[in-house]
VOGU-3710 file (C-alpha; in Angstrom, 3 decimals, decimal comma):
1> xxxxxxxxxx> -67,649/17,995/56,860  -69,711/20,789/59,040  -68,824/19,802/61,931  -64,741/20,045/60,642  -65,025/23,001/59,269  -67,001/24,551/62,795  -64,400/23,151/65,116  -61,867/24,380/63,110  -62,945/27,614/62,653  -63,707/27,706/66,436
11> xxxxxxxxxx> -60,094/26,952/67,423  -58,977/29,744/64,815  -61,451/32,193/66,589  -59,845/31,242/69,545  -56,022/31,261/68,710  -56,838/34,641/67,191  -58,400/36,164/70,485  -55,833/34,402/72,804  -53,117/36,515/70,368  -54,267/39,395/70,948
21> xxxxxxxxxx> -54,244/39,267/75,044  -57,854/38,684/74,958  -58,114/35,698/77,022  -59,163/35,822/80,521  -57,974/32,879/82,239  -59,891/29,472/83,445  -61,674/28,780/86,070  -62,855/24,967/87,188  -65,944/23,482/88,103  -67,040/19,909/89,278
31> xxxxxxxxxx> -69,922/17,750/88,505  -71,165/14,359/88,919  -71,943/12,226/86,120  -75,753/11,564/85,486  -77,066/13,933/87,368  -80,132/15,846/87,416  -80,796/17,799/83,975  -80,727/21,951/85,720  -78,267/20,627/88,254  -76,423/23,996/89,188
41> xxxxxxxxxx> -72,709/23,600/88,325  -71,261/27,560/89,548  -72,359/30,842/88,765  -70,256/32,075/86,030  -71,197/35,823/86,657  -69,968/35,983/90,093  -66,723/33,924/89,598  -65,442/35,963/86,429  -66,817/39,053/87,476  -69,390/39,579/84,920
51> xxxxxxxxxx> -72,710/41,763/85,102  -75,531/39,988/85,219  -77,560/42,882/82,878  -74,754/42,138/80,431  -75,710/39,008/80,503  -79,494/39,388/79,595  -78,732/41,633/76,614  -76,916/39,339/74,813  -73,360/40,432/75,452  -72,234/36,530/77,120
61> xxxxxxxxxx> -72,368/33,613/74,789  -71,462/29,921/75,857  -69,752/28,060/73,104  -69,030/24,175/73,759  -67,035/23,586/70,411  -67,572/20,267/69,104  -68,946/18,920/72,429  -72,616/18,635/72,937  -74,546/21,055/75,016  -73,541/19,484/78,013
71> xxxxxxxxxx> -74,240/22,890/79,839  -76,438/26,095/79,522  -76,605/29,473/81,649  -79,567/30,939/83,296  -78,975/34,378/81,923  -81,205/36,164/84,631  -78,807/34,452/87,467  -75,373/34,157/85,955  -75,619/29,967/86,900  -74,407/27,595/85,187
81> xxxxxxxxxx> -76,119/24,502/84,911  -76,242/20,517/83,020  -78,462/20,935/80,517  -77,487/17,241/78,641  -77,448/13,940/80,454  -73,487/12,877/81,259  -72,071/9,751/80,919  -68,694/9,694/82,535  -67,498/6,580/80,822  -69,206/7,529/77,495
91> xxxxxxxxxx> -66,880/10,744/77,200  -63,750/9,800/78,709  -63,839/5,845/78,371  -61,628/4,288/81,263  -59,530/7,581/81,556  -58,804/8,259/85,255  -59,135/12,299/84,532  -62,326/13,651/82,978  -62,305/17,298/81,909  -64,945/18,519/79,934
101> xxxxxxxxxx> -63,932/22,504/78,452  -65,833/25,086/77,299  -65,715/28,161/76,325  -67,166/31,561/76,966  -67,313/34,969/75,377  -68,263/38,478/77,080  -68,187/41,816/74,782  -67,733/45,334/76,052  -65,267/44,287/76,505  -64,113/41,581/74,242
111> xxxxxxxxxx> -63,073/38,664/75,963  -62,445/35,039/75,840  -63,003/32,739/79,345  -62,290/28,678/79,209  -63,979/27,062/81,937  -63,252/23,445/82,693  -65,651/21,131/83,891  -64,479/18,108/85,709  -66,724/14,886/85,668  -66,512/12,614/88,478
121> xxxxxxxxxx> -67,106/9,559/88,487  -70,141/7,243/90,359  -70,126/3,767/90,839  -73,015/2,743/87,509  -71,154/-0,367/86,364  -70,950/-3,592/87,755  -67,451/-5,455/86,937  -68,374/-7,780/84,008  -66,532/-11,251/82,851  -65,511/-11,702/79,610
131> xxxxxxxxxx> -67,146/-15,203/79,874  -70,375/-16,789/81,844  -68,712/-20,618/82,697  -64,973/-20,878/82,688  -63,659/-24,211/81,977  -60,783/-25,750/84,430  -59,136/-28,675/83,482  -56,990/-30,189/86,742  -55,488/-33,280/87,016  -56,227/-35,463/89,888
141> xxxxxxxxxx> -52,450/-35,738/90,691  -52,375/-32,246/91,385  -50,813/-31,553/94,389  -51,414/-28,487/97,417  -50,395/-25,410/96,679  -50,613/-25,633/92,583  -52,200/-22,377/91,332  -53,997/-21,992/88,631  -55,201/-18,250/86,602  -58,408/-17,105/86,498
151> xxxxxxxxxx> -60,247/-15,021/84,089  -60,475/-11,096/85,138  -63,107/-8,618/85,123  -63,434/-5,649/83,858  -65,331/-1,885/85,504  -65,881/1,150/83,454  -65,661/3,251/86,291  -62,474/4,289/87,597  -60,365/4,905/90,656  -62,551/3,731/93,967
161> xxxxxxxxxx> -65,170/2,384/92,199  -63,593/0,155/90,085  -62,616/-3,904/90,728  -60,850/-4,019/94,691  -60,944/-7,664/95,149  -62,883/-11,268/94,238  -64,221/-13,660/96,687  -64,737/-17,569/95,822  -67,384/-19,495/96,797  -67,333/-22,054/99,664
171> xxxxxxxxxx> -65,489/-25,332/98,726  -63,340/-28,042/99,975  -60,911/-27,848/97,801  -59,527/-24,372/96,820  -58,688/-21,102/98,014  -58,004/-17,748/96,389  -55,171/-15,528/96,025  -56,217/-11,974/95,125  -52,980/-10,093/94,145  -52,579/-5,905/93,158
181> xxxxxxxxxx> -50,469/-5,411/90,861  -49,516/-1,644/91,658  -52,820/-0,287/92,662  -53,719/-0,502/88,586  -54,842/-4,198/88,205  -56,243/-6,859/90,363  -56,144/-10,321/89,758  -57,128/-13,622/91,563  -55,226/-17,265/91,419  -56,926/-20,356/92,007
191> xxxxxxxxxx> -54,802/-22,269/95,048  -55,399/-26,175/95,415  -55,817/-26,608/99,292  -57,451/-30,597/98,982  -55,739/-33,402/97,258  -58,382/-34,272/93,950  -60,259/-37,735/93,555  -61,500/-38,338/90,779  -63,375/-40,990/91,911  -65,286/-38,823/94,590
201> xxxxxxxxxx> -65,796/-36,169/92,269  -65,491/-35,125/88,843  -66,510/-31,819/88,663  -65,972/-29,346/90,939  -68,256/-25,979/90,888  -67,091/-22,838/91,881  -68,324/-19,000/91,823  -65,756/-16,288/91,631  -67,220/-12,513/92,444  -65,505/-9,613/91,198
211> xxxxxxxxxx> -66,655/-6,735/93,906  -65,521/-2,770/93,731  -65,130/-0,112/95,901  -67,981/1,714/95,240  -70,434/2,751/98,507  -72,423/0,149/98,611  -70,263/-2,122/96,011  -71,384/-3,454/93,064  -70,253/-7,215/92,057  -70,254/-9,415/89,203
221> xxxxxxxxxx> -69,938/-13,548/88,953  -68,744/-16,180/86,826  -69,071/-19,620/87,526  -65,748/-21,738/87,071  -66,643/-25,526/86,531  -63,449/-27,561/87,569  -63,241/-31,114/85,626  -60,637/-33,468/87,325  -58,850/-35,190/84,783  -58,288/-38,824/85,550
231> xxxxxxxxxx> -54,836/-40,645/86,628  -54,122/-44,145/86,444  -54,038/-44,459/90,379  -56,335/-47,258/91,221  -55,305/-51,065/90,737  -58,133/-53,284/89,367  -59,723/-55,804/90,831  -61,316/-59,588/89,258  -64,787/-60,128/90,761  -62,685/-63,651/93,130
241> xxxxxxxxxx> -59,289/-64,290/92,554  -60,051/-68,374/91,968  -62,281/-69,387/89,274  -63,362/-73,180/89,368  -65,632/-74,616/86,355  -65,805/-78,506/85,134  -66,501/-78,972/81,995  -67,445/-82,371/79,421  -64,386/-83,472/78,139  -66,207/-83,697/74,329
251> xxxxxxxxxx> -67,200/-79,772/74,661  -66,861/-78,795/71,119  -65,029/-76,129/69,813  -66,465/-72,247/70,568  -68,561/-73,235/73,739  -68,066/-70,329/76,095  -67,610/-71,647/79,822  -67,258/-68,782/82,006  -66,953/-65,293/81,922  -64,507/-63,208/83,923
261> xxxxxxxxxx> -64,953/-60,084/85,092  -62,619/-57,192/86,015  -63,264/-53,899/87,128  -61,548/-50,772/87,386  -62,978/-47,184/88,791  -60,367/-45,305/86,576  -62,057/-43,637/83,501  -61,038/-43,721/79,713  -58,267/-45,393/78,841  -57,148/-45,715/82,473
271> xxxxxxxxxx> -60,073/-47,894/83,177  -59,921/-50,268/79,792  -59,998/-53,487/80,092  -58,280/-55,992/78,241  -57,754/-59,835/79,034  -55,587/-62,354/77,815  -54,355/-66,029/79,176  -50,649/-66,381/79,889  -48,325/-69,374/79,681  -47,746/-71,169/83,231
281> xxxxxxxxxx> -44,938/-73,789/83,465  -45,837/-76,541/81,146  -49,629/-76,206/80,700  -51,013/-76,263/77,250  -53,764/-73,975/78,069  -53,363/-71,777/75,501  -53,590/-74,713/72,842  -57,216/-75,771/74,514  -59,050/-71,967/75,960  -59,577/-68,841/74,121
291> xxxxxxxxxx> -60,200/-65,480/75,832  -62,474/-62,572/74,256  -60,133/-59,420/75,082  -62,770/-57,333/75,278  -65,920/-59,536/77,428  -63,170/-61,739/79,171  -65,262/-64,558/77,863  -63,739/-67,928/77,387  -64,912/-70,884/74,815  -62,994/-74,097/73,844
301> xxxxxxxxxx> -60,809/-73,851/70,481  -59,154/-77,593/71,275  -60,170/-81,007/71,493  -60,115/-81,909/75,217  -59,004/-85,516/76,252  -59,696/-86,356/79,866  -57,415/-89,144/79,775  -54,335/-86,617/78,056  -55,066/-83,759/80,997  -57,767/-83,873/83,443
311> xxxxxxxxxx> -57,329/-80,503/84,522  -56,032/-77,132/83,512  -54,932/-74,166/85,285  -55,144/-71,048/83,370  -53,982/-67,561/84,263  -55,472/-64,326/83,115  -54,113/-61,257/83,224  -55,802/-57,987/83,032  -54,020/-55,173/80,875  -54,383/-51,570/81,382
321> xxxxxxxxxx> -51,706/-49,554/83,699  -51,523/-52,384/85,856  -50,659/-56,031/85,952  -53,459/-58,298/87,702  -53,790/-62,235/87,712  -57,138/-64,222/88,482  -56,324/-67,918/88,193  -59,349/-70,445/86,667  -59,161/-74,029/87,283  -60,303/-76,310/84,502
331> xx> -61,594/-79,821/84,931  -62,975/-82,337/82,165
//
């Protein structure tokens, strides 16, 4: 409540000296932020025409409103001077303008002089990600030239020293596209350069640097992990394509008698195997074998007469994406 009712009797006091033709004008400085505490800004005496023994006896006050005491004035040389640390990006945020104002009073007589104080910037930040690891998830049917976003960085300092461009680590696969969008933002695009295997690799590792324009620059990373989703582009193969096994003619039901195997490189579902025997021409395979879906196992469920069939030819298929046969010959 103090500080309301100060600043708003300071901008009464000042209306009410500005009405009656008492105000003087501005004049503008310019000072780097965090600098030195004493570092000499102007000399107020000389520039508004001010005696320096009026100075000394009271007759000059500096008021800074509701700001802090960002400056003070030697009163024996008319200077003035930082007298509080100043944090560019503190006061003024992401503003590409920072004006600090302040306000001065001489009597003998009365008068009223605002002085402005701009604040440049210097390059103190570092662009910063929102994130540490950015997650990319890119199908291995992806083709050249597919672009994909990228997360963007952020600089509290403005104008030159803020975010000019990013840079991408050295890869076989992708390239980057750094685009300005009007001098205001800049953004980067992943570009696919390399056809993906997934079988090669899954997971491709990546560092993007956000650099500025600051003398020397300052830079910030975030590591983008690519995972390469999985396509159902590899056929599968059976361990031989002709399976022979003899067998007693009075095996008893559930005796296993071979297992077949099939493999695929293709991960998830893409790669899951399932087996089952198919009908060929008039064999009565199916009536005598039974397949495990899951092991490609296979065990007697029939009663097997030599002297009814001697032999049996069975075909398996494998069921995922893609149809595959392995044929087994059966002999009692």
């Amino acid at each position: 409540m103090d500080v309301i009712f100060i600043g708003s009797l300071f901008v009464w006091v000042l209306f009410l000296l500005c009405s009656l033709d008492l105000c003087a004008g501005q004049i503008v400085y310019t000072v780097t932020e965090e600098g030195n505490k004493a570092t000499v800004v102007g000399n107020v005496a000389k520039d508004l025409n001010l005696n320096v023994n009026d100075l000394q006896s009271g007759q000059f006050h500096i008021v800074n409103g509701l700001n802090k005491n960002y400056f003070e004035v030697n009163l024996k040389t008319g200077e003035l001077y930082v007298g509080e640390r100043i944090d560019r990006e503190n006061i003024c945020l992401t503003s590409q303008t920072c004006t600090l104002n302040i306000e001065a009073i001489a009597q003998n007589p009365l008068r009223l002089f605002s002085i402005g104080i701009d604040v440049l910037d210097i390059n103190d930040n570092s662009p910063l990600f929102p994130i540490k690891t950015y997650h990319l998830n890119i199908t291995e049917s992806a083709f050249p030239g597919d672009r994909f976003p990228l997360p963007k960085a952020s600089d509290a300092d403005v104008g030159i020293n803020s975010i000019r461009s990013y840079k991408l680590s050295i890869n076989d696969y992708f390239s980057l596209d750094v685009q300005n969008n009007g001098g205001h933002s800049v953004y980067a695009e992943l570009v696919l350069q390399k056809a993906l295997d997934r079988e090669k690799m899954t997971v491709i590792k990546l560092i993007l640097t956000a650099v500025d324009g600051g003398k020397p620059p300052r830079s910030g990373t975030v590591e983008i992990v690519v995972d390469v989703v999985d396509v159902n582009d590899n056929t599968p193969t059976f361990s031989q394509q002709l399976y022979k096994v003899t067998i007693p003619e009075n095996t008893v039901y559930g005796v296993p008698i071979i297992r077949l195997n099939a493999s695929d490189i293709d991960s998830g579902l893409n790669g899951h195997i399932i087996y089952s025997i198919i009908n060929h021409g008039k064999d009565k395979a199916l009536e005598y074998f039974y397949i495990n879906p899951s092991s490609g196992e296979i065990t007697v469920k029939g009663e097997l007469d030599r002297e009814d069939t001697s032999a049996f030819e069975l075909h398996v298929k494998r069921m995922t994406g893609a149809r595959l046969l392995a044929r087994l010959i059966v002999k009692c």
